[in-house]
N, C-alpha and C positions, 0 to 999 in steps of 0.2 A: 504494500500500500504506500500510495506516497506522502500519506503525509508520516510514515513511521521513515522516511529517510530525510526528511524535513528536519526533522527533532530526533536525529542520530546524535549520538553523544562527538562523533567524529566530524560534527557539520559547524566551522565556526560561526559563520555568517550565512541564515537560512536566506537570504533575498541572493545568495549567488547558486542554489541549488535549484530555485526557480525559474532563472535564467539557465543552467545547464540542461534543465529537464526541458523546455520551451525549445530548447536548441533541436532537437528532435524531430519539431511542426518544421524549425528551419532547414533542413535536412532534407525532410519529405518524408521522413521515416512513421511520420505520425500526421491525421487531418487535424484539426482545428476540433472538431468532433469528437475524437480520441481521446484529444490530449485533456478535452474537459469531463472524459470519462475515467480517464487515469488519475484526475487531480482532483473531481468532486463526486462525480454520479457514484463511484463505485465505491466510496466512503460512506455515502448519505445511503446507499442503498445498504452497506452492511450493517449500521449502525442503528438507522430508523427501520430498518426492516426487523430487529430484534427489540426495540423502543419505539413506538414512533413520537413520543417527544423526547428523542433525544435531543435535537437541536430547538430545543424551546427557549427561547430566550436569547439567542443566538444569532445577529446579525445575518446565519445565512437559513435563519428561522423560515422563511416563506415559500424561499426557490426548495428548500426540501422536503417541505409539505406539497406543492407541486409536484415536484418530483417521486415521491413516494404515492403520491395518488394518480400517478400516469400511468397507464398500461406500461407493461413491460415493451420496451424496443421503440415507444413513441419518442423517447430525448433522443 
């Protein structure tokens, strides 16, 4: 998951591991689609799918009630 390489103990500066992982879209290696699959969808779906308030109160509180009330495969 990425955000468990985000807040590695070995990452000194996480806003350059966001840029390394992005570098990936810049590559071609990953669409735009992906990479927001890799960095949110697939967190909020682990997470709220075993909770679904876990992101309650949480800035990214709305897009994952959203998201968790989509069909699978619609984001």
């Amino acid at each position: 998951m990425f955000s468990s390489d985000v807040g590695h103990w070995d990452v000194p500066d996480m806003r350059e591991s966001v840029a390394e992982a992005w570098e990936q879209v810049d590559d071609g290696r990953f669409t735009e689609a992906e990479f927001r699959d890799f960095t949110f969808t697939n967190s909020v779906r682990l997470h709220a799918g075993m909770n679904p308030g876990f992101f309650d109160g949480t800035v990214c509180e709305t897009f994952a009630r959203e998201l968790v009330s989509a069909p699978a495969g619609a984001t």
